[in-house]
N, C-alpha and C positions, 0 to 999 in steps of 0.2 A: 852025799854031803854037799851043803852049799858053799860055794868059793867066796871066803872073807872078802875079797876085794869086790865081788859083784855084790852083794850084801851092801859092803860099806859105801858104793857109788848108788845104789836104791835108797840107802835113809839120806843120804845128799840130796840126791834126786824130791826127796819128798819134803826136807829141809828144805829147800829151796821155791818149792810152792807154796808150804806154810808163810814162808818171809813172803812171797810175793802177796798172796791173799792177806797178810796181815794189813800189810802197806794198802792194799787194794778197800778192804772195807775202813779204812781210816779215811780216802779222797776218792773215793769211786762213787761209794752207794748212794748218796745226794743225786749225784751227775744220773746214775742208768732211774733212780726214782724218776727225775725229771724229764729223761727224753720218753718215759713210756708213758706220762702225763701226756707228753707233748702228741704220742704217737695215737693216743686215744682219743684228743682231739682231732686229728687230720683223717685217718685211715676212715673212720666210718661216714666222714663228709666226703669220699669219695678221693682224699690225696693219694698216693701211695708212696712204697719203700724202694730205692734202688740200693745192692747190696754189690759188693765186689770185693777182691782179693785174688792172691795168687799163689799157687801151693795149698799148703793146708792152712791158709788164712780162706783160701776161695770154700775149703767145705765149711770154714765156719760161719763162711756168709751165706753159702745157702742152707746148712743147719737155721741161719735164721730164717730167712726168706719163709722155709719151709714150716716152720712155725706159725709164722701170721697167716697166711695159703690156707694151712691145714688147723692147728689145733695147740695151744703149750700143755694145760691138764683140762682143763672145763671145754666143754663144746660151747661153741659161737661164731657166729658169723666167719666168714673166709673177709680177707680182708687184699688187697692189693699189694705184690711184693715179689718182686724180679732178681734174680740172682745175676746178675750182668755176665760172669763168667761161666755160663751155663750154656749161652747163646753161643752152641759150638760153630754153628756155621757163621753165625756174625761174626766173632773170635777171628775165626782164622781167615773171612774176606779182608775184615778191617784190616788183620796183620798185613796180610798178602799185599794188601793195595795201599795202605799206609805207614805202616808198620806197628810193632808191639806197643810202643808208649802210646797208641791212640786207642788200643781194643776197646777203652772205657769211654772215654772222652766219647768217642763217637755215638757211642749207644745213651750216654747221657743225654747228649742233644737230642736223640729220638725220642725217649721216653721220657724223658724229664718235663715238671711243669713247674710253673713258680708256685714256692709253699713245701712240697714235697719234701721227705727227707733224701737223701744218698749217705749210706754207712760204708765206710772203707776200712778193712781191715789189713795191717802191717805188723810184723814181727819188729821190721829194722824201720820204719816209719821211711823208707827212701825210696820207695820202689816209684819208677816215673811214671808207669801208667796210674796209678790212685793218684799222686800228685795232677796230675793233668785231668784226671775225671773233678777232681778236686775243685778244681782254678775252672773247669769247666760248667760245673754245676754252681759256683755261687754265680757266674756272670751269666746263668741262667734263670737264678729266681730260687736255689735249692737250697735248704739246711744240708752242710755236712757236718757227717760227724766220724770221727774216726777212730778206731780202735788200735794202738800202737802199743811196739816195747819202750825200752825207756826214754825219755824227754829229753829235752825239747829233742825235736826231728823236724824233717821236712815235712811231713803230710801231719804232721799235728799242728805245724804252724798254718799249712793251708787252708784248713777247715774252719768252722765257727764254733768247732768245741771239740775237745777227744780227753780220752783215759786212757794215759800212758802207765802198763805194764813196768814197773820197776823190777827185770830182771834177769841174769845177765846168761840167760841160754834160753834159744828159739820155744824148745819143746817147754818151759814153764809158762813163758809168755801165751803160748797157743792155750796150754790149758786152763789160764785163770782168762782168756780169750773167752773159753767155753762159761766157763762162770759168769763173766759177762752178758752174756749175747742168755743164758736164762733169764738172770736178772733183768735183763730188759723184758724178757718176756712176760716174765711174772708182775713187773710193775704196769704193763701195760696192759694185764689182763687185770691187773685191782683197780686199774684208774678208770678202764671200764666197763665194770662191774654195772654203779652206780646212773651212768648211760642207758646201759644195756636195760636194766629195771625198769627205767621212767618208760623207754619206749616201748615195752612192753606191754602184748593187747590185757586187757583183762578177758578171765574167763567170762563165758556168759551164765549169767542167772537162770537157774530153771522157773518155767511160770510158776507163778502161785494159784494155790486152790487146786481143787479137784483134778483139773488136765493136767497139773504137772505129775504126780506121781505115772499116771498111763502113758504121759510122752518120753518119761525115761525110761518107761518099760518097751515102750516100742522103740527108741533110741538102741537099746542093746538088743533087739531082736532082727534090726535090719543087719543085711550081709555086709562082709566088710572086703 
């Protein structure tokens, strides 16, 4: 038999993402439409994505990473996109020789180009090293954007734009986090769709008259 109190801390639990995704699709959806516009115009002109977090903010920045890299539903193109906390040996040089509030910051400055995005991901929006990739990457030329719990925060103020999570425990925050970081994904694979199209070769014409039918037939007869 199930324990009424576990029970009744799971419909809270689920109460309490419902609230948050309400409030979420009421000042979110605008924002992730926009940055995956934005992302469809950079990434196939050759910009890319730097992504960062800490804890289970870091898997959900390279949950995105891994996305643009690899694939969200439709196959296309790989696109450019670094999970900065990933870079286990950079991680822990930087640490070792600088310390933890630079792990980001530093790799910013490596990878970073002006135009480029950088996504930072925050539960409590305070954490120092995102704020310092943060302050790093705009005095580089970067879009930040960041993904935080509730507002105003430090790292939502440092960026040039973020969706603060209205809600008041880490584990909902992360998961409409996840909601997020799809959203972006799905909006950036509709904004380029219509890209993708244009640049795309046309089939070729089989000849006309007599030779074409014999050169399709020899077409499917050569080995493959």
């Amino acid at each position: 038999m199930s324990d009424p109190r576990t029970l009744e801390d799971a419909h809270r639990h689920c109460q309490s993402l419902q609230d948050a995704l309400d409030g979420f699709r009421r000042t979110g959806l605008d924002r992730l439409s926009r940055w995956g516009r934005e992302l469809a115009a950079l990434l196939p002109a050759g910009g890319r994505l730097l992504a960062a977090g800490n804890g289970g903010s870091a898997a959900q920045a390279q949950h995105l990473t891994a996305e643009l890299v690899g694939r969200y539903q439709q196959d296309r193109p790989a696109y450019s996109a670094i999970a900065l906390h990933a870079e286990s040996s950079s991680v822990t040089a930087i640490g070792n020789d600088y310390g933890f509030d630079h792990v980001f910051a530093r790799q910013v400055s490596a990878h970073g180009r002006p135009g480029d995005v950088l996504v930072l991901l925050s539960t409590s929006g305070r954490s120092t090293n995102l704020i310092s990739a943060a302050v790093t990457a705009r005095a580089a030329g970067l879009r930040v954007w960041a993904l935080t719990g509730p507002g105003p925060n430090p790292l939502a103020e440092a960026g040039h734009d973020a969706l603060c999570i209205d809600a008041p425990r880490t584990a909902t925050v992360q998961e409409a986090h996840l909601v997020a970081v799809h959203l972006l994904c799905e909006s950036f694979d509709a904004a380029l769709a219509p890209h993708a199209a244009a640049a795309a070769p046309r089939p070729a014409r089989a000849p006309r008259g007599p030779a074409g039918p014999r050169a399709a037939a020899a077409a499917r007869r050569r080995p493959r």
